[in-house]
Jmol script that loads the backbone (N, CA, C; Angstrom):
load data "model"
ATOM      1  N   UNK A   1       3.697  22.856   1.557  1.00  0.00           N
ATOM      2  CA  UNK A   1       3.247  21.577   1.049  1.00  0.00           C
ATOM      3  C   UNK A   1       3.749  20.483   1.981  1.00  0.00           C
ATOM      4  N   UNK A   2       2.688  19.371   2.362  1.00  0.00           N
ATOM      5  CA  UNK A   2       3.447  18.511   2.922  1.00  0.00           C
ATOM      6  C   UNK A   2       3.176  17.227   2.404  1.00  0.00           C
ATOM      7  N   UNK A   3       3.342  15.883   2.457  1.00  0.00           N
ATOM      8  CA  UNK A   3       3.777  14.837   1.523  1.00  0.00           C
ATOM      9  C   UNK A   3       4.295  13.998   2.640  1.00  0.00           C
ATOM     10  N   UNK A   4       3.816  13.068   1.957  1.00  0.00           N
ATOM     11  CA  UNK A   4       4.391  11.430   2.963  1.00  0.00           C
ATOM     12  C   UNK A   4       5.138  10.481   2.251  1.00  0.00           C
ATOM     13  N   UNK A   5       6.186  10.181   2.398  1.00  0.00           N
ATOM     14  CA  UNK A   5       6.755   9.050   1.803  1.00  0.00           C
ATOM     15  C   UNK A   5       6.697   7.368   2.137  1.00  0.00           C
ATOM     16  N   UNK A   6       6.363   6.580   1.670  1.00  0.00           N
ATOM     17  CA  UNK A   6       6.321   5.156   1.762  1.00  0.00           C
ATOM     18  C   UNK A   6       7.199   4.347   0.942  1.00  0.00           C
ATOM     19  N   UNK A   7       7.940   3.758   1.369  1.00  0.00           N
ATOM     20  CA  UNK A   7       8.552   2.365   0.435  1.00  0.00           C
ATOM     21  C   UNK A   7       8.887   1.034   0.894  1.00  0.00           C
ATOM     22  N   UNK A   8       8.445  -0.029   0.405  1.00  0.00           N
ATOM     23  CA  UNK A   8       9.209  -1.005   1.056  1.00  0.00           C
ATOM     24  C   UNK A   8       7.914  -1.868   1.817  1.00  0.00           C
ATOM     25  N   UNK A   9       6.823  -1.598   1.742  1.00  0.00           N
ATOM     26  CA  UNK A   9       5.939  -2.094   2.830  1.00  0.00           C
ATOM     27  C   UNK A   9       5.813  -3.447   2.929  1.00  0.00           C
ATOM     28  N   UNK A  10       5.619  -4.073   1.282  1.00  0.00           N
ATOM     29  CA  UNK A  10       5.693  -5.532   1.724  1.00  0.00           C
ATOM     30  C   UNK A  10       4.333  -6.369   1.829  1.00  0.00           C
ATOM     31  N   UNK A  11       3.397  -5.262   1.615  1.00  0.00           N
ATOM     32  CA  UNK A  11       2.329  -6.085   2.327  1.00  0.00           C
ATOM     33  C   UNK A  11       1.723  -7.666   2.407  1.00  0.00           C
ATOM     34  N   UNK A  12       1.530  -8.563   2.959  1.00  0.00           N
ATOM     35  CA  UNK A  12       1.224  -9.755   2.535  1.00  0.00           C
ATOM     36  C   UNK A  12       2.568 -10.773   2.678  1.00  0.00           C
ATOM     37  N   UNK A  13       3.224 -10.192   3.229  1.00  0.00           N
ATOM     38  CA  UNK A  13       4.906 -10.691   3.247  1.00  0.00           C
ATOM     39  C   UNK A  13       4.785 -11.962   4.050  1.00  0.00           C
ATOM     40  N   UNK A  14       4.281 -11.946   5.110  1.00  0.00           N
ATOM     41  CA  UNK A  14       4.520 -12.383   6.518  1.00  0.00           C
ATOM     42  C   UNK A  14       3.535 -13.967   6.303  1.00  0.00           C
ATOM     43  N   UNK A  15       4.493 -14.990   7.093  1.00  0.00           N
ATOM     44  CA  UNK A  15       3.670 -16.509   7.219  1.00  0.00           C
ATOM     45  C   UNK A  15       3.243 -16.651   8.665  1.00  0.00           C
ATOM     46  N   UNK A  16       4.021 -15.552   9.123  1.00  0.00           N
ATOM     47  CA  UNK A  16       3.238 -16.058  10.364  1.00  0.00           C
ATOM     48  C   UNK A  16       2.065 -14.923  10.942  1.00  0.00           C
ATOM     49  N   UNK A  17       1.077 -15.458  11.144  1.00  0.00           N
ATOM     50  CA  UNK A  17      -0.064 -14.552  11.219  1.00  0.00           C
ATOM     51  C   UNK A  17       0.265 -13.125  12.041  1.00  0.00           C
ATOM     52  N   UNK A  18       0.666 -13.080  12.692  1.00  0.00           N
ATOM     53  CA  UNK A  18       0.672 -12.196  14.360  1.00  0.00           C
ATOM     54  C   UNK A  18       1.703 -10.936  13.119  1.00  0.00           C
ATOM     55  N   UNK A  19       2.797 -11.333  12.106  1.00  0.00           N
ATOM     56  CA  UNK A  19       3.451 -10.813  11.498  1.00  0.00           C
ATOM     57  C   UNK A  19       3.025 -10.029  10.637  1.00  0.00           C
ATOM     58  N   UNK A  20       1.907 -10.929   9.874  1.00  0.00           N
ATOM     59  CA  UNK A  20       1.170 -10.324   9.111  1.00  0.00           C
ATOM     60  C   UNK A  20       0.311  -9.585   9.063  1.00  0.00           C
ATOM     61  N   UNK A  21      -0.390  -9.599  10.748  1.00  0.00           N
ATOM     62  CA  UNK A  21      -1.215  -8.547  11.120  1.00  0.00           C
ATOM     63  C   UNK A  21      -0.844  -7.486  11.627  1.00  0.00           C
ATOM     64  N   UNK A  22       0.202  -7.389  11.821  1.00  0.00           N
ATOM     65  CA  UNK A  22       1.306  -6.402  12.408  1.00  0.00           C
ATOM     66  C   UNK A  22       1.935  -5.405  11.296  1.00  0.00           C
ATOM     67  N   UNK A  23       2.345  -6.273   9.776  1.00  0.00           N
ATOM     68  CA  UNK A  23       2.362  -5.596   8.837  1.00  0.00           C
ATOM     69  C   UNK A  23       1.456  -4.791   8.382  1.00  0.00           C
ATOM     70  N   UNK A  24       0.372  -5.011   8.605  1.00  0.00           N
ATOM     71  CA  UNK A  24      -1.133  -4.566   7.988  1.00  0.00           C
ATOM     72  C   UNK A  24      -1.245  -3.619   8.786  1.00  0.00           C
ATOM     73  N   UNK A  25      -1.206  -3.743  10.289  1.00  0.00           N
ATOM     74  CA  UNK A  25      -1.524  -2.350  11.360  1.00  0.00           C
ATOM     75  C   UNK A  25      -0.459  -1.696  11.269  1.00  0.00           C
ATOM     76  N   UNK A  26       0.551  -1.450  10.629  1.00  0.00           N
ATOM     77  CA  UNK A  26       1.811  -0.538  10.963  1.00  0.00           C
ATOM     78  C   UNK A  26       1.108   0.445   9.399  1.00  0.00           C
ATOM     79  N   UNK A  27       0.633  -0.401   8.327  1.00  0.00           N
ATOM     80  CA  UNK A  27       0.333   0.602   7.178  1.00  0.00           C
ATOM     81  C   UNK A  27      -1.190   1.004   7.455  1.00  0.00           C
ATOM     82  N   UNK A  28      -2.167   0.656   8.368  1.00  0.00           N
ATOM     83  CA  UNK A  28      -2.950   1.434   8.590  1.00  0.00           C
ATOM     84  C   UNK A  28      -2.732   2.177   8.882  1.00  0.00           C
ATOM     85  N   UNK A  29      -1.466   2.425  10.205  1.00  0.00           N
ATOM     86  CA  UNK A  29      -1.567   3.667  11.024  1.00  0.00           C
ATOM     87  C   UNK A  29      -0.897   4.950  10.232  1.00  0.00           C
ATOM     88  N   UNK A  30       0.151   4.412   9.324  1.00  0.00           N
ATOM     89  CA  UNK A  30       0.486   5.595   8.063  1.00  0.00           C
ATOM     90  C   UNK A  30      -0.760   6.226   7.725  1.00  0.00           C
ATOM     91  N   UNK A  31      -1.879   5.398   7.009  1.00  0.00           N
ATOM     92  CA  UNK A  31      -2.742   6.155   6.451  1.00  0.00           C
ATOM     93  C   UNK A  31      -3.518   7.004   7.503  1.00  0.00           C
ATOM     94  N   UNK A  32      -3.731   6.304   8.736  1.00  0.00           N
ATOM     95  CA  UNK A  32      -4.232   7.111   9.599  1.00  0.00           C
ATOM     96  C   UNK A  32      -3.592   8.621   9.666  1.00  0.00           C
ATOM     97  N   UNK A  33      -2.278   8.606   9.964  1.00  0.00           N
ATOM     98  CA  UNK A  33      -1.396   9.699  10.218  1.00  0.00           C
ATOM     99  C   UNK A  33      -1.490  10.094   9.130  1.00  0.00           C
ATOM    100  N   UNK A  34      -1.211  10.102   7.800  1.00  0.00           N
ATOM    101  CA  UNK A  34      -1.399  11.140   6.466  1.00  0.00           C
ATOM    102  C   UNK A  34      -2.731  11.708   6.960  1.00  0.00           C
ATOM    103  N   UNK A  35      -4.055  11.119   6.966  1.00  0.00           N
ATOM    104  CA  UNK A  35      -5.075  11.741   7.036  1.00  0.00           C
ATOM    105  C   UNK A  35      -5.372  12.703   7.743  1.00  0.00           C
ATOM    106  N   UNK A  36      -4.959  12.405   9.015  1.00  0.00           N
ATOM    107  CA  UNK A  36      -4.618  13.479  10.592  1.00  0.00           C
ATOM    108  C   UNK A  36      -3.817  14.753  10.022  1.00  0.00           C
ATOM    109  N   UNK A  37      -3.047  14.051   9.634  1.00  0.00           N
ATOM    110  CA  UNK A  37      -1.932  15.305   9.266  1.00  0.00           C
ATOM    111  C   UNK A  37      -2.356  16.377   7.516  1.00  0.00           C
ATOM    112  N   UNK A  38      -3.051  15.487   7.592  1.00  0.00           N
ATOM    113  CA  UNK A  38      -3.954  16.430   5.778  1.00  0.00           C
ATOM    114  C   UNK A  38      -2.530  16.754   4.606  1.00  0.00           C
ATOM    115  N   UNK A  39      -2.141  15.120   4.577  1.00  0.00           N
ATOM    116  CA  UNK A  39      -0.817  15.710   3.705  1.00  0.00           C
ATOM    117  C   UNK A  39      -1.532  15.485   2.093  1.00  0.00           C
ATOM    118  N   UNK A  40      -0.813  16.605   1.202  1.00  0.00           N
ATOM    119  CA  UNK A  40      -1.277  17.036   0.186  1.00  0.00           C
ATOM    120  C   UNK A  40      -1.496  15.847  -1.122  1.00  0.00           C
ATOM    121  N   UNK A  41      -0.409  15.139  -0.843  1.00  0.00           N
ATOM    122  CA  UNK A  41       0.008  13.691  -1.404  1.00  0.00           C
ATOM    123  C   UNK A  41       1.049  12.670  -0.733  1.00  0.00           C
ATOM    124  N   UNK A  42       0.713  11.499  -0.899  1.00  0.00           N
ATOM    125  CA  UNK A  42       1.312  10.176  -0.949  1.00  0.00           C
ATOM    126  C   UNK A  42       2.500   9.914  -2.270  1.00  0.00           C
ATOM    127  N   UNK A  43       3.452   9.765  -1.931  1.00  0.00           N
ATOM    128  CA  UNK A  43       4.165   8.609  -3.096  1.00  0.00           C
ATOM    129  C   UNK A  43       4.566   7.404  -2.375  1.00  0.00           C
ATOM    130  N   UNK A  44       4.191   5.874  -2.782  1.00  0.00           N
ATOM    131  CA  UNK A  44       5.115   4.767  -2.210  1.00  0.00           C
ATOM    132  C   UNK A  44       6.002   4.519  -3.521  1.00  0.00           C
ATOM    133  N   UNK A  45       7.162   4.508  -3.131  1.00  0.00           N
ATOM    134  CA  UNK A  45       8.675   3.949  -4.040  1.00  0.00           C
ATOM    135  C   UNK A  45       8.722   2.268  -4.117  1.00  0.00           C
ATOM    136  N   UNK A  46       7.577   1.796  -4.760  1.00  0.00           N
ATOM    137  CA  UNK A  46       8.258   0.550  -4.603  1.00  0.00           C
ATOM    138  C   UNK A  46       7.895  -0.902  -3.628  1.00  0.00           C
ATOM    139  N   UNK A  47       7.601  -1.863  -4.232  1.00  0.00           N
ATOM    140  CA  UNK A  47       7.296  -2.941  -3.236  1.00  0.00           C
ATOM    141  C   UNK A  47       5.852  -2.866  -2.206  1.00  0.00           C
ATOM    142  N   UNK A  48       4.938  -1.956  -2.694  1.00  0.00           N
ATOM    143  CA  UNK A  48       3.709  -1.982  -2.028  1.00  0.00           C
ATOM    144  C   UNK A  48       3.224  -3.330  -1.414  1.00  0.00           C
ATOM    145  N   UNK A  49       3.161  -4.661  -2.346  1.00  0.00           N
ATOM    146  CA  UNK A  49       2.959  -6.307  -1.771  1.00  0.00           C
ATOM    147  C   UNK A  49       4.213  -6.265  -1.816  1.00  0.00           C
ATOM    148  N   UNK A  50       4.078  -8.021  -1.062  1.00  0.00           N
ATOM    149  CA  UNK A  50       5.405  -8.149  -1.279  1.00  0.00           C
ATOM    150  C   UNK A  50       5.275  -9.541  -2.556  1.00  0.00           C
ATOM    151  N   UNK A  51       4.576  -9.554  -2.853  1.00  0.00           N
ATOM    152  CA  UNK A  51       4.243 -10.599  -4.290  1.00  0.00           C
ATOM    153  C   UNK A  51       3.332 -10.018  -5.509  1.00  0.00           C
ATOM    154  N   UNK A  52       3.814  -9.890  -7.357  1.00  0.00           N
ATOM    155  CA  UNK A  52       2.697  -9.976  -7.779  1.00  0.00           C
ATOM    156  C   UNK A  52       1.405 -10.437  -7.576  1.00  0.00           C
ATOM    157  N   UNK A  53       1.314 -11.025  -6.643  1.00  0.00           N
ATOM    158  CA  UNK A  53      -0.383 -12.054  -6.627  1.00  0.00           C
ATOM    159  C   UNK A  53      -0.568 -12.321  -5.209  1.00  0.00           C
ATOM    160  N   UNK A  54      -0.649 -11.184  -4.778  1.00  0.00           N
ATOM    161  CA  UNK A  54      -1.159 -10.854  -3.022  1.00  0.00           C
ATOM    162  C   UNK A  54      -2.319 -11.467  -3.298  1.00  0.00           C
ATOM    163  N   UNK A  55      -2.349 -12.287  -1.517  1.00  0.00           N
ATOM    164  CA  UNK A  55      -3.670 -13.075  -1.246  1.00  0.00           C
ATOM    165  C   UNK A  55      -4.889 -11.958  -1.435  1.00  0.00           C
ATOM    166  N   UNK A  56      -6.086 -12.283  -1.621  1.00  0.00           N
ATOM    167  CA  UNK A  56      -7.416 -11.984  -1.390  1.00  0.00           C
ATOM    168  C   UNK A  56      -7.445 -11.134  -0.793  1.00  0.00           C
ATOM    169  N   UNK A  57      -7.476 -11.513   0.444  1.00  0.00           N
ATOM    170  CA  UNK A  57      -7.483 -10.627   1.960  1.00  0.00           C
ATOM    171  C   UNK A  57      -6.714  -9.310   1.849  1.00  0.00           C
ATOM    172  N   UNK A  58      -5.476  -9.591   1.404  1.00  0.00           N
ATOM    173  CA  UNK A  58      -4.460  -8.783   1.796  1.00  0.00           C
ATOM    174  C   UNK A  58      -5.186  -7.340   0.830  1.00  0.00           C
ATOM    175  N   UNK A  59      -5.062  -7.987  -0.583  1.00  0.00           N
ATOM    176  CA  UNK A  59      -5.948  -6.846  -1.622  1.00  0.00           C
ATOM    177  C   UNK A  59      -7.208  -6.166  -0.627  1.00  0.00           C
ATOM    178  N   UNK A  60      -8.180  -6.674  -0.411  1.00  0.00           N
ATOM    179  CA  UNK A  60      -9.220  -6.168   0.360  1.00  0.00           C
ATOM    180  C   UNK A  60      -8.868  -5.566   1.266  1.00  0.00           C
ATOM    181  N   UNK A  61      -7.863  -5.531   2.037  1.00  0.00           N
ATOM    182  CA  UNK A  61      -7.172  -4.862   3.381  1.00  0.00           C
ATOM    183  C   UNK A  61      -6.688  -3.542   2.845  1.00  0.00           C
ATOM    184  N   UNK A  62      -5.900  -3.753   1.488  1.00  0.00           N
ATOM    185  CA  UNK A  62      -4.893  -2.769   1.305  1.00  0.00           C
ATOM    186  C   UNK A  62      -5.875  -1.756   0.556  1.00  0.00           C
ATOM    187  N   UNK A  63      -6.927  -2.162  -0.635  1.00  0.00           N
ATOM    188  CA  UNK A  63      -7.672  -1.469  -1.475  1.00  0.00           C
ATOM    189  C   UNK A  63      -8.802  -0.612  -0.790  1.00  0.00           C
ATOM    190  N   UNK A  64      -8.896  -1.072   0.976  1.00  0.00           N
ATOM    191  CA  UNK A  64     -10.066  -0.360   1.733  1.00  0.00           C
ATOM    192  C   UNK A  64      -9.274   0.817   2.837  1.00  0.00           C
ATOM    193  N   UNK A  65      -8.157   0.808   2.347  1.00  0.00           N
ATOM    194  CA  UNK A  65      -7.296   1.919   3.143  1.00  0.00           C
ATOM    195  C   UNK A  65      -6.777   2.781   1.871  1.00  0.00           C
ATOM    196  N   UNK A  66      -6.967   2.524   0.185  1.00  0.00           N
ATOM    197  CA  UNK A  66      -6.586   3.623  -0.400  1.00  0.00           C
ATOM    198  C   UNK A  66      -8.034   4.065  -0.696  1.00  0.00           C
ATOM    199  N   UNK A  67      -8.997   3.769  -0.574  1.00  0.00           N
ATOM    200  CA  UNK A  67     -10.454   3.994  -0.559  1.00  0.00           C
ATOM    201  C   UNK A  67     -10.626   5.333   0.415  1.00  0.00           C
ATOM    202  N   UNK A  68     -10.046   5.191   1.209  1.00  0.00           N
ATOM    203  CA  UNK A  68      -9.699   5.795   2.857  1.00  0.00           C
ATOM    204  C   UNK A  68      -9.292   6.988   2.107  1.00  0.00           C
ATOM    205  N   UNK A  69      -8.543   7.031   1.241  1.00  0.00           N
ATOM    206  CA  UNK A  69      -7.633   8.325   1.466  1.00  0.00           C
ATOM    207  C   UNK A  69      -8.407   8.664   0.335  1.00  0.00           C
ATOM    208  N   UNK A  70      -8.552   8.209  -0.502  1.00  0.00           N
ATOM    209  CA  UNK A  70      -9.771   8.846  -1.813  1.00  0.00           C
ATOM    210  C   UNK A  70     -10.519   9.971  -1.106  1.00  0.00           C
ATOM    211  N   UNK A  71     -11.412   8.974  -0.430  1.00  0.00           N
ATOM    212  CA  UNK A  71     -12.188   9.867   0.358  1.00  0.00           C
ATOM    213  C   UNK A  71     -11.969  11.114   0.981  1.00  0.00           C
ATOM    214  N   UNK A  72     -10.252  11.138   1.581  1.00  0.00           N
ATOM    215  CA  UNK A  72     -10.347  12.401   2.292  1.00  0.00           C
ATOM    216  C   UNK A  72      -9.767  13.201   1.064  1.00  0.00           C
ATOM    217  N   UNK A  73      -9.060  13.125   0.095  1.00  0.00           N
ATOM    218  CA  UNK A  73      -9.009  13.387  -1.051  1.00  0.00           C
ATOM    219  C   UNK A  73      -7.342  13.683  -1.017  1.00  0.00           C
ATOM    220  N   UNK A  74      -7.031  12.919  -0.358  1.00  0.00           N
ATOM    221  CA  UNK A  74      -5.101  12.339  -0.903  1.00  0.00           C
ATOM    222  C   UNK A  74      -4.887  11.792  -2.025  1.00  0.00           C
ATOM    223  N   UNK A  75      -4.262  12.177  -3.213  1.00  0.00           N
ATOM    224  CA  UNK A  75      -3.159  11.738  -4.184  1.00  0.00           C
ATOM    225  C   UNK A  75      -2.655  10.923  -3.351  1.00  0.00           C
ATOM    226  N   UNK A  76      -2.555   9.592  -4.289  1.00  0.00           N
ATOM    227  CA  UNK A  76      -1.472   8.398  -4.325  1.00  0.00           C
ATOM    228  C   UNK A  76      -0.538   8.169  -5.323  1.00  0.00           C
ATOM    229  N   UNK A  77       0.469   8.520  -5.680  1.00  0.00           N
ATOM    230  CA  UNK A  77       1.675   7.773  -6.856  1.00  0.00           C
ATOM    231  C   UNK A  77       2.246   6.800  -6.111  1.00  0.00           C
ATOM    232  N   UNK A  78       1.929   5.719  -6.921  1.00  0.00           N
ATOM    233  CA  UNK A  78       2.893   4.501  -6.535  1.00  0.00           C
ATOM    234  C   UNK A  78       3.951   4.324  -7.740  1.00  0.00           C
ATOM    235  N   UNK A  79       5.220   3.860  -7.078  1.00  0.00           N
ATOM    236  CA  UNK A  79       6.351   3.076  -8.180  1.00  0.00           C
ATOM    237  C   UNK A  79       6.160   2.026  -8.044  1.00  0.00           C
ATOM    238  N   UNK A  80       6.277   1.591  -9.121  1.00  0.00           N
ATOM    239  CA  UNK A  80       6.429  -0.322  -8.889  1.00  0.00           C
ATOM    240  C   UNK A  80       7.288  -0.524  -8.372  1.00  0.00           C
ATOM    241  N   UNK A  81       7.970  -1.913  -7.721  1.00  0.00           N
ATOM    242  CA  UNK A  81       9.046  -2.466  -7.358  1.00  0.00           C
ATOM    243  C   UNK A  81       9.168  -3.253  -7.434  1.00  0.00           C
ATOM    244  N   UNK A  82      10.068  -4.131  -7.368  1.00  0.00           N
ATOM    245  CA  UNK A  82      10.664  -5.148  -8.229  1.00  0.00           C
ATOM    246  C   UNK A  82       9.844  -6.459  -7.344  1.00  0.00           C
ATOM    247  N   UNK A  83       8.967  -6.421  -6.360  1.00  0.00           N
ATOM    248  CA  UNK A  83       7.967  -7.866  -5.813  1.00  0.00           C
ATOM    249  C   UNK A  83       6.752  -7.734  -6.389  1.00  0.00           C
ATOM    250  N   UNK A  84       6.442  -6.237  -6.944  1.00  0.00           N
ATOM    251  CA  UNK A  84       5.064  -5.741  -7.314  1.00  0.00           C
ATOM    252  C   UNK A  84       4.995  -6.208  -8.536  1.00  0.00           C
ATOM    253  N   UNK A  85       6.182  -6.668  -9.472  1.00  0.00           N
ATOM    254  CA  UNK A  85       5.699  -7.331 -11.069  1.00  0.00           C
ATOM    255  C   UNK A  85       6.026  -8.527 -11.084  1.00  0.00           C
ATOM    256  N   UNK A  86       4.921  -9.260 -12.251  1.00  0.00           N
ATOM    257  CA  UNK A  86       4.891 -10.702 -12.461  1.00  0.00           C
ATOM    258  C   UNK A  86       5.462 -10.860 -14.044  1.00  0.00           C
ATOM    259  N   UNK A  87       5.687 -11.943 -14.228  1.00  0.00           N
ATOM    260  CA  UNK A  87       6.647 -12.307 -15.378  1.00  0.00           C
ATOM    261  C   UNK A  87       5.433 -11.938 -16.359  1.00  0.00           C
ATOM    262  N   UNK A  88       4.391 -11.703 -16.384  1.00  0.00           N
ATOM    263  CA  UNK A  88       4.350 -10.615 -17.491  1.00  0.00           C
ATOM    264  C   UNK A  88       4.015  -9.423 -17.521  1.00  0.00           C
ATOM    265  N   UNK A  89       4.653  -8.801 -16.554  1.00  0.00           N
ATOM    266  CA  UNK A  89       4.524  -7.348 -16.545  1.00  0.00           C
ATOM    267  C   UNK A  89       3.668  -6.483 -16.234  1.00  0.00           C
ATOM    268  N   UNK A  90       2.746  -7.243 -15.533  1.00  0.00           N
ATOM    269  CA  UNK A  90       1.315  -7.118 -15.262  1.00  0.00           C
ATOM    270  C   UNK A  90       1.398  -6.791 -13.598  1.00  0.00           C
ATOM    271  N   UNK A  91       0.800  -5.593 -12.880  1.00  0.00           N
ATOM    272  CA  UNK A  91       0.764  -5.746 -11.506  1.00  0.00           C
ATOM    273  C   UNK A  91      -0.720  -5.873 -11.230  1.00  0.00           C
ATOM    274  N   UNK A  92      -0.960  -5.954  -9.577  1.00  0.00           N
ATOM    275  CA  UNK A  92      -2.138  -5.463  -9.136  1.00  0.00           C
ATOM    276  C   UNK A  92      -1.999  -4.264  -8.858  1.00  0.00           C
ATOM    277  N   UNK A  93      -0.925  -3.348  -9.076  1.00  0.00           N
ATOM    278  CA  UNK A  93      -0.983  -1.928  -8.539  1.00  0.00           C
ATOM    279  C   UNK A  93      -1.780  -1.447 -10.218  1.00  0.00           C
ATOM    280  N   UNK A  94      -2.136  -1.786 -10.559  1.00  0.00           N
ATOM    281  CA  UNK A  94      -2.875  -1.029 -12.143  1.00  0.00           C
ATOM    282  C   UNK A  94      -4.075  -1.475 -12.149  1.00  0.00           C
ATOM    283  N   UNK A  95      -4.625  -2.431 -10.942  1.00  0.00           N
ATOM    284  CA  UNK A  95      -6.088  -2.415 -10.491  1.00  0.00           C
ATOM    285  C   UNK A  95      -6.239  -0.640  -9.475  1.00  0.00           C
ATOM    286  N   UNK A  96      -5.449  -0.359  -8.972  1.00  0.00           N
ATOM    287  CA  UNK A  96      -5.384   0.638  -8.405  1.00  0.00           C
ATOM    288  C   UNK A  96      -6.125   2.274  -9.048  1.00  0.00           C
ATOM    289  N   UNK A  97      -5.310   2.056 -10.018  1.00  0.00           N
ATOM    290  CA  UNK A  97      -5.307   2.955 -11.044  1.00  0.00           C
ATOM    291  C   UNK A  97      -7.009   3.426 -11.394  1.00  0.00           C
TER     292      UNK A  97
END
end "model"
wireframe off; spacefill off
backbone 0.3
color backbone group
């Protein structure tokens, strides 16, 4: 069995653009590499955004790379983490779902 671990990514973190696109291409190339590598499942631990209420973009960026792995037919478990909930308990990782 093989399996990829993620935590911490953050996505959407970054103010300065060049940062933020840099964040975004470092978690494409994960998904790239799970896919290459045909791992059986994904878990991320935590902090997938780095805000309950990731910009627009960032959602559309992040939701067309787990689309990605649907397709090749990777399991995703995500944990929440403590940037991923909003004061009411509500994430965008349960649009995921």
């Amino acid at each position: 069995m093989k399996f990829a671990h993620m935590g911490d990514c953050h996505l959407g973190s970054w103010s300065q653009p060049e940062l933020k696109e840099l964040n975004l291409k470092s978690f494409q190339y994960v998904v790239d590499c799970c896919i290459k590598e045909k791992v059986n499942f994904i878990i991320i631990t935590g902090d997938l955004f780095d805000s309950a209420y990731p910009q627009i973009e960032t959602l559309k960026e992040t939701f067309k790379e787990f689309r990605r792995l649907k397709e090749a037919e990777i399991p995703v478990f995500l944990i929440a983490g403590s940037h991923d909930y909003s004061a009411s308990g509500k994430s965008f990782l349960d649009v995921l779902d």
